[in-house]
C-alpha positions in Angstrom: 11.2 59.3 31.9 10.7 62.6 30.4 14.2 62.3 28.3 13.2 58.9 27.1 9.4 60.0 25.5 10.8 62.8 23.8 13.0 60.4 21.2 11.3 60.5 18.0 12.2 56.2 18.1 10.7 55.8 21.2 7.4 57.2 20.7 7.0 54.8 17.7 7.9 52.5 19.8 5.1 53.3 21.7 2.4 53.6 19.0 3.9 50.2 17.7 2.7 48.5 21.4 -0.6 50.0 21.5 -1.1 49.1 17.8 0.1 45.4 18.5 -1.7 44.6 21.8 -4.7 45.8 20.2 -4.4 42.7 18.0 -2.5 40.7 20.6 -6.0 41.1 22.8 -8.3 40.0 19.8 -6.8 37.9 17.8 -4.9 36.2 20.7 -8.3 35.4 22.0 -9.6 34.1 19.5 -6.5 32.0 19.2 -6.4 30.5 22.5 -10.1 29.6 22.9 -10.0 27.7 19.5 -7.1 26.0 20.4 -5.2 26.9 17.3 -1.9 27.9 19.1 0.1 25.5 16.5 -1.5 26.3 13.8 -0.7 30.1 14.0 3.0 29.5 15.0 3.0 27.3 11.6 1.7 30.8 10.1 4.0 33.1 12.1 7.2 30.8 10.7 5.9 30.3 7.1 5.9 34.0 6.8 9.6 34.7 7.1 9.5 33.5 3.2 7.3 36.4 2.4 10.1 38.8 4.4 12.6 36.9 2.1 10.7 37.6 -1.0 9.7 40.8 -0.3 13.9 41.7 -0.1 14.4 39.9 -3.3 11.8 41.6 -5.1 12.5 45.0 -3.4 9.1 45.8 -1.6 8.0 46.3 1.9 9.2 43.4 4.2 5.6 43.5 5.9 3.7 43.6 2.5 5.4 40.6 2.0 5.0 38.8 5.3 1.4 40.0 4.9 0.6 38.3 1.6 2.5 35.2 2.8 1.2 34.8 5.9 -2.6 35.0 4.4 -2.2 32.4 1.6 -0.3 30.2 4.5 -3.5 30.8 6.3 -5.9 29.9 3.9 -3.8 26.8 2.9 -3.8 25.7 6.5 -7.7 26.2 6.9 -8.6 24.0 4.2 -6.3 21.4 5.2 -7.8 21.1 8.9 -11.0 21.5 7.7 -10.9 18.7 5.6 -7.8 16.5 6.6 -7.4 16.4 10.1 -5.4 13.5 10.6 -2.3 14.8 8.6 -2.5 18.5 9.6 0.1 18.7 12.1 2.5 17.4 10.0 1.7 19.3 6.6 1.7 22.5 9.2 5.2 21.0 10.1 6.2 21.0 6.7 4.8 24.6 5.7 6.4 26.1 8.6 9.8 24.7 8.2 9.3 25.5 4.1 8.8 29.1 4.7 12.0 29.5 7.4 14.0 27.9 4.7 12.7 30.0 1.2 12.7 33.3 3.8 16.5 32.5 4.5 18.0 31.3 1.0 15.9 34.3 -0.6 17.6 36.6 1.2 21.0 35.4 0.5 20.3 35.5 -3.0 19.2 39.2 -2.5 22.0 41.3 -4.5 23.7 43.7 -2.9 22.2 43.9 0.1 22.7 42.7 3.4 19.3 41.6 5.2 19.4 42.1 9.0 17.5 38.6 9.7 17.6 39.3 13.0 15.4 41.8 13.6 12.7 40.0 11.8 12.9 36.5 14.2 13.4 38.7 17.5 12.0 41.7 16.7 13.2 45.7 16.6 10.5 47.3 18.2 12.8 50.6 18.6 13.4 50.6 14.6 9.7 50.9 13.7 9.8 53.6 11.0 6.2 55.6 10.3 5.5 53.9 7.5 4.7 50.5 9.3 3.2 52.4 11.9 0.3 53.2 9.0 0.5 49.6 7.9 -0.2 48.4 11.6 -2.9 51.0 11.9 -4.7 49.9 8.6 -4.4 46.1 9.6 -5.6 46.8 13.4 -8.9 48.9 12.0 -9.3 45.5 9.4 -9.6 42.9 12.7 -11.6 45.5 15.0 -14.8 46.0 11.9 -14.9 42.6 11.6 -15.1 41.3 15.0 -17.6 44.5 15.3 -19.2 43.0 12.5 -19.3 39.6 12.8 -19.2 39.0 16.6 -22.0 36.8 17.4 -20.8 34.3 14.5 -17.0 33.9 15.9 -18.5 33.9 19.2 -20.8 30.5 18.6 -18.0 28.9 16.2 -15.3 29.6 18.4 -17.4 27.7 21.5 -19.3 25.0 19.3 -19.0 25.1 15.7 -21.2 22.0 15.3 -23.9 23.9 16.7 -23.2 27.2 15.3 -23.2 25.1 11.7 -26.7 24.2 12.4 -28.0 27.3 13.3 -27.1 28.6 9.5 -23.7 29.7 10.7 -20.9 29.2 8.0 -18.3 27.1 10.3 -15.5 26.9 7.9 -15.4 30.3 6.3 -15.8 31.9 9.8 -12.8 29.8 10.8 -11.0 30.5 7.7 -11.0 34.5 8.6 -10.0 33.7 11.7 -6.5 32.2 10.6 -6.4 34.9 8.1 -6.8 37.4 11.3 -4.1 35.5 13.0 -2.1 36.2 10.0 -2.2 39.5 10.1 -1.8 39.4 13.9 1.4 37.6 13.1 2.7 40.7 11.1 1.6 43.3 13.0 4.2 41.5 15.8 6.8 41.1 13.7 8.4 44.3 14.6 7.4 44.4 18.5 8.8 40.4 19.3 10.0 39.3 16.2 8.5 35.8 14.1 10.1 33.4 16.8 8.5 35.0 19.9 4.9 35.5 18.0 2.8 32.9 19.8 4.0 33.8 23.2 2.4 37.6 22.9 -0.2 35.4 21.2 -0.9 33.3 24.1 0.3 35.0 27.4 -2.0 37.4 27.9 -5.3 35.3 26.5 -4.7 32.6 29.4 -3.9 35.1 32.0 -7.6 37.2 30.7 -9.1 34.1 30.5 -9.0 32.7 34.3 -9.9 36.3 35.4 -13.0 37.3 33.5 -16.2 35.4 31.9 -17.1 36.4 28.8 -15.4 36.6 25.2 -15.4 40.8 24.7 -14.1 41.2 28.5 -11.1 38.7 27.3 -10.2 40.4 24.9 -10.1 43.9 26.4 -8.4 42.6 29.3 -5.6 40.5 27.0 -5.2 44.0 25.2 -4.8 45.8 28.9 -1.6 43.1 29.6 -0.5 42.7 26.4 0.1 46.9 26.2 1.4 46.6 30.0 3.9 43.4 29.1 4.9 45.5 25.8 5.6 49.2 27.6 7.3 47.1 30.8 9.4 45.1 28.4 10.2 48.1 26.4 11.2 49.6 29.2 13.5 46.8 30.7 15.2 47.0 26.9 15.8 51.0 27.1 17.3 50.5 30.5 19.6 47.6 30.5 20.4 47.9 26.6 18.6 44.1 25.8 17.1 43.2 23.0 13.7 44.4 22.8 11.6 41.7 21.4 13.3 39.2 23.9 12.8 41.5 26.9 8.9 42.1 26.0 8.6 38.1 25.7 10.7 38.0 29.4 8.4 40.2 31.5 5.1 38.4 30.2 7.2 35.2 30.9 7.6 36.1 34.2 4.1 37.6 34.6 3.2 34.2 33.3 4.5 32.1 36.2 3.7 34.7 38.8 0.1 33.8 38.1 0.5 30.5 37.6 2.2 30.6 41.4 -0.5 32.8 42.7 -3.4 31.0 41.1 -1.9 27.4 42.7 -1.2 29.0 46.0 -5.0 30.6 46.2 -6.4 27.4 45.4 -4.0 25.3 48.3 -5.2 27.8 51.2 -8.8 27.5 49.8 -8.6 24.1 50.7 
């Protein structure tokens, strides 16, 4: 174990968990108890056009994820604000827009061959220190403003209609909570890749979720599993020579249905 932490990759690799379950914990939250799973896997996929812009234009693939993921975001805020009947299709559309531009973009990228693959599944073990920062930066950005702004996305995210009477600004609290997601999304494209976002979303929110009360404890507690999935799955990808993203996504799979088991078998022998 000792050999392993003293690679210069690995213990990026590290920092690039810690960093990502931080935002896995919050923003995951936040994503499962508004029930906005689809809507941030439509903003996880539309942002493989920003990767493919950012290689056309030359700039960092995660600036450009970033900035795409955002505007998707935004886009998809006002549309389910005010047009909820058609949302899960226009979502549909957006998220099967962005796979496409990401793709032909980076064929049209001169000289240069784009390793797409290590955007969808994710190269946790190629995380140079400049994303590192950019995770860092992004992280500090979600913790001030749930700080901040805590008791708001705490009475939106349980009853908006009620937190709209109170004074609460419903729709713009909502809208910066996509734009979170957003920026969730891209600090996990290099731990699990675009594909495998909204399982690191999800996973470790529902687990948190049956086992503790309150919104804060679920969100430390999803950041506790998401950094334990992320260093086990790591770990599992060192050893056996897997695919990193896919073995991260495996063990909280597996952690997944473990629970799901134990929870079902607790509540037959309660009976």
């Amino acid at each position: 174990m000792t050999e392993i932490l003293s690679y210069g990759f690995i213990q990026n690799a590290l920092w690039a968990g810690v960093l990502a379950s931080i935002a896995c914990g919050i923003i995951g939250t936040l994503v499962v108890v508004n029930r906005i799973v689809f809507i941030s896997g439509g903003i996880s996929h539309t942002a493989y056009g920003g990767i493919g812009l950012a290689f056309y234009l030359g700039i960092s693939p995660l600036l450009g994820a970033g900035i795409f993921a955002v505007v998707s975001a935004v886009i998809m805020a006002f549309i389910t604000l005010n047009n909820k009947n058609r949302a899960d299709t226009v979502i549909g559309v957006m998220w099967a827009f962005g796979m496409a531009f990401g793709i032909i973009l980076a064929d049209l990228t001169p000289g240069y061959g784009v390793d797409l693959m290590s955007y969808l599944f994710g190269s946790i073990l190629a995380v140079p220190d400049a994303d590192l920062v950019y995770m860092a930066v992004l992280d500090l950005f979600i913790i001030i403003y749930v700080l901040f702004f805590f008791r708001q996305i705490h009475a939106v995210s349980f009853d908006s209609e009620y937190a709209t009477s109170m004074g609460v600004r419903s729709g713009l609290v909502y809208t910066i909570v996509l734009v979170m997601s957003a920026l969730a999304v891209v600090l996990l494209i290099r731990v699990v890749g675009l594909i495998l976002v909204i399982a690191m979303l999800t996973i470790p929110p529902y687990i948190a979720e049956k086992r503790v009360s309150s919104l804060k404890g679920m969100m430390i507690l999803s950041s506790i599993l998401s950094l334990v999935f992320t260093l086990a799955g790591l770990y599992c990808a060192y050893v056996f020579n897997l695919t990193s993203g896919a073995s991260i996504i495996a063990v909280s799979s597996v952690c997944f249905f473990l629970f799901i088991l134990y929870e079902k078998v607790t509540s037959l022998l309660k009976r």
